[in-house]
C-alpha positions in Angstrom: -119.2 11.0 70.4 -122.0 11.3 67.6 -123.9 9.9 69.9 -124.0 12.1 72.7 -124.1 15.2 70.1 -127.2 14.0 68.5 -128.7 13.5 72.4 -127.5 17.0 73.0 -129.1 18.2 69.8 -132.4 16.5 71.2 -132.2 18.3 74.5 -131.5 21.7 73.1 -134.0 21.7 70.1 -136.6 19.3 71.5 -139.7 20.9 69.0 -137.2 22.2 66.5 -136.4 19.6 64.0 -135.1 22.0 61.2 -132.5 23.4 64.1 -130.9 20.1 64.4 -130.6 19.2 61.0 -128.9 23.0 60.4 -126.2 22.3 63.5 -125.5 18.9 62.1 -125.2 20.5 59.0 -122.6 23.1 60.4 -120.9 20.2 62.2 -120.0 17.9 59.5 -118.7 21.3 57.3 -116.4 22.2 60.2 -114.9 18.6 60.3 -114.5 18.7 56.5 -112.5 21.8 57.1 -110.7 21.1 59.9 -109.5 17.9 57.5 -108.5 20.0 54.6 -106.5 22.5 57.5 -104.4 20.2 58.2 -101.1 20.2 56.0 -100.6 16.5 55.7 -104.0 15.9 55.1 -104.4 18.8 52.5 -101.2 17.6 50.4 -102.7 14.3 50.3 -105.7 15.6 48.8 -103.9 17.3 45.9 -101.7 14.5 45.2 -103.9 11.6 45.4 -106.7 11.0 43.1 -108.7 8.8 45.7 -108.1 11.0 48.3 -109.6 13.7 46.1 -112.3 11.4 45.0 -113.3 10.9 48.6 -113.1 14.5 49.2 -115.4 15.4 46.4 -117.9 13.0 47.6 -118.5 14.7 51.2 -118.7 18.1 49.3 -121.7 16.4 47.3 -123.4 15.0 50.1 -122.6 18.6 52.2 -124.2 20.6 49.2 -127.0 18.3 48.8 -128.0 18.8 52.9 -127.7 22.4 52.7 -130.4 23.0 49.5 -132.2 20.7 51.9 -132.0 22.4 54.7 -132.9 25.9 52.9 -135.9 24.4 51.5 -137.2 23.0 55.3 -136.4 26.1 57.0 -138.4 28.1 53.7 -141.4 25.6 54.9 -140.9 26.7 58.4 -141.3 30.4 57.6 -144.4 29.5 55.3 -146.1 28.1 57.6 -145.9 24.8 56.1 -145.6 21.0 57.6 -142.3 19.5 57.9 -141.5 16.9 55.7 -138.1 15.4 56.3 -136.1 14.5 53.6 -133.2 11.5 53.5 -129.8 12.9 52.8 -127.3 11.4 50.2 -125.1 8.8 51.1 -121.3 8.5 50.4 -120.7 7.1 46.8 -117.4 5.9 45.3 -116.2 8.3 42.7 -113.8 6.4 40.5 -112.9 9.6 38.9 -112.3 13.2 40.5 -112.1 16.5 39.3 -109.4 18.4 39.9 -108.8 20.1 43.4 -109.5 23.9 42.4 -112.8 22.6 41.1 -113.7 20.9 44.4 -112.4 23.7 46.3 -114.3 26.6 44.8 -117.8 23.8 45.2 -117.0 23.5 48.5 -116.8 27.4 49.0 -120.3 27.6 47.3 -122.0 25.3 49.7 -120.1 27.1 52.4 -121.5 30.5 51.5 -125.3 28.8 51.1 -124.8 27.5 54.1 -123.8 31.4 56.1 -127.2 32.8 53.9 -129.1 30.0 55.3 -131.8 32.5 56.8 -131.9 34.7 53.5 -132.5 32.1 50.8 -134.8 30.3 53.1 -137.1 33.5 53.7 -136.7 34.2 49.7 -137.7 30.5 48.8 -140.6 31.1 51.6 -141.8 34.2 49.2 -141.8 32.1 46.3 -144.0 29.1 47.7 -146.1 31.4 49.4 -147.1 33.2 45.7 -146.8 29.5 44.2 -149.4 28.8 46.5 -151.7 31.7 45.5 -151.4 31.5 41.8 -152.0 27.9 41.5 -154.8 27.0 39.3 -155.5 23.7 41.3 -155.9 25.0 44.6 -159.2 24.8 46.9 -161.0 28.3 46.3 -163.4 28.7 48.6 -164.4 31.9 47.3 -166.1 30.5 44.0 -169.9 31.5 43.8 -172.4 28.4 43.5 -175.0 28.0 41.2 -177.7 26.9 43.7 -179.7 29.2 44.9 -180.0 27.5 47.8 -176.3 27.2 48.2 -175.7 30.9 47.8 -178.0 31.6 50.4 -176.3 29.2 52.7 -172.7 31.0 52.1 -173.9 34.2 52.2 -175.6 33.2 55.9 -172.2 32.1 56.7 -170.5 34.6 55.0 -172.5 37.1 58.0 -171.8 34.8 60.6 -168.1 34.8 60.2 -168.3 39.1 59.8 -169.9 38.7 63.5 -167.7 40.2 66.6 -167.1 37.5 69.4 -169.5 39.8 71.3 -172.3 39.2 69.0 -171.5 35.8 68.4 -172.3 35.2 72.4 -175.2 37.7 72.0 -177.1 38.9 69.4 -175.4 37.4 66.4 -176.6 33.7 68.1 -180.4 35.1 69.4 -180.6 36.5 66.0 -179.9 33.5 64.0 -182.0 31.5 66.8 -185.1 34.0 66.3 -184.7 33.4 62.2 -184.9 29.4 62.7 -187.7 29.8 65.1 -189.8 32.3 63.1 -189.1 30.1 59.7 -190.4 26.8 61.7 -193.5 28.9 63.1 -194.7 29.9 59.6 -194.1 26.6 58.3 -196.4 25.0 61.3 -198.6 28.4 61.2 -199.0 26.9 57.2 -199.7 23.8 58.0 -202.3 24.6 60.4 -204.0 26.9 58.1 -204.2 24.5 55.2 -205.9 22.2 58.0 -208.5 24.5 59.1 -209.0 25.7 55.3 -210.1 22.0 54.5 -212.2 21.8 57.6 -214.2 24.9 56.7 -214.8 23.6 53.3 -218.5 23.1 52.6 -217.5 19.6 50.7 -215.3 18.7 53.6 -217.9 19.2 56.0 -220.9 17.0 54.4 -218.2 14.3 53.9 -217.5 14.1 57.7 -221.1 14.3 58.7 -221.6 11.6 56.4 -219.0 9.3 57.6 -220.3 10.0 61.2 -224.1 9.7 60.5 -225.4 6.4 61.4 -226.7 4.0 58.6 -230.3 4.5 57.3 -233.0 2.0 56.5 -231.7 1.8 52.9 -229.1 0.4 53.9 -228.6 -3.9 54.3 -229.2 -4.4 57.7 -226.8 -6.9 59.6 -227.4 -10.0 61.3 -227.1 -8.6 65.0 -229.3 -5.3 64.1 -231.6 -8.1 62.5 -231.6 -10.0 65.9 -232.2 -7.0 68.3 -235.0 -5.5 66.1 -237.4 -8.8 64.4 -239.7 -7.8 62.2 -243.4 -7.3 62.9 -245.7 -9.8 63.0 -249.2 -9.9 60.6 -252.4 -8.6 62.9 -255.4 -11.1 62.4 -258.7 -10.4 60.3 -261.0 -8.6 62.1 -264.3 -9.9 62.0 -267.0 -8.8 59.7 -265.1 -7.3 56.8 -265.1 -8.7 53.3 -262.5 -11.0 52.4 -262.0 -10.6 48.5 -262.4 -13.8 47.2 -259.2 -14.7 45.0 -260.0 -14.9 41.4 -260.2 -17.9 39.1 -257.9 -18.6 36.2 -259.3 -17.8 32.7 -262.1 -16.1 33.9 -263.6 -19.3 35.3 -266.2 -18.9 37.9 -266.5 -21.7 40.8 -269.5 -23.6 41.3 
């Protein structure tokens, strides 16, 4: 029988896990009262201590589900993930209180239980201003101290301002025309810095001197050596004086 209730639980609250939890919640309460209803039953309970005992540990394991369930459902209205949580399990009380003060616990849970909704949206309130308040939260809303950073969130800062329509319009041509006019200058500065140092006087005479072929000054090599020999001596012409090559101290020669 549990069985087919939780499999009709599943089909009527496929995406509602919070909504089964609360109707098995309401269906184990209803069998705890339906047990103390019954006369034979309830006698037991105030006669017998481990009767009692047994019946004080369902009423700890009912009140323990339904603070449980409020704070899932409070989740659910924040906005939050769900995050199941394992419920108690029976334990063995070797001593019980007495049967009014199990009663009137029993009543508590039972009235949590029919303000389910009402403490759930109050404890969604009081997460919801937790969440604000907290000190060690992720504020995105903190200035940086780069400049460079603050000019990057205040660019974002306009893009997120920008209507859908100028998102698909002019919002994305004018943040296309600003990226394309700052790459421009910075090629437009490039190519002025180029043209600066080609205008340069010095700049100039070093480039025609790198392109100027090599003067006479400089060591020929071996091939230009080959392709151009050096001249050859003319002969003596006839009938000029050769000098006569002088003698060593002044000696003449006979």
């Amino acid at each position: 029988m549990t069985e087919l209730f939780l499999v009709l639980l599943r089909i009527l609250f496929p995406l509602d896990p919070v909504a089964r939890l609360r109707e098995i919640t309401r269906e184990y309460l209803n069998w705890l009262v339906t047990c103390l209803e019954d006369p034979a039953k309830l006698n037991d309970f105030l006669t017998n201590p481990e009767t009692c005992a047994g019946v004080e540990a369902h009423v700890i394991v009912i009140e323990h589900g339904v603070q449980l369930l409020i704070n899932e459902r409070a989740r659910q209205i924040a906005g939050l993930p769900f995050i199941y949580t394992e419920r108690l399990k029976l334990v063995l009380l070797h001593r019980a209180k007495p049967p009014r003060k199990i009663l009137a616990r029993f009543n508590r849970a039972a009235d949590l239980f029919d303000n389910l909704e009402r403490f759930a949206h109050r404890r969604a309130q009081r997460m919801q201003r937790e969440r604000i308040e907290n000190p060690l939260r992720l504020a995105a809303t903190l200035p940086s101290t780069s400049p460079m950073l603050r000019m990057v969130e205040a660019k974002h800062r306009a893009l997120a301002s920008l209507t859908p329509q100028e998102c698909g319009g002019g919002g994305s041509a004018r943040l296309r025309a600003e990226t394309e006019g700052a790459s421009s200058r910075n090629r437009a500065g490039l190519r002025s810095t180029h043209v600066r140092k080609l205008k340069h006087p010095n700049s100039q005479a070093h480039l025609r001197e790198r392109i100027r072929a090599p003067t006479s000054s400089a060591p020929a090599s071996p091939t230009s050596r080959a392709r151009h020999p050096p001249p050859e001596p003319s002969p003596p012409t006839p009938g000029k004086h050769r000098p006569r090559p002088s003698t060593a101290h002044g000696c003449r020669r006979r």
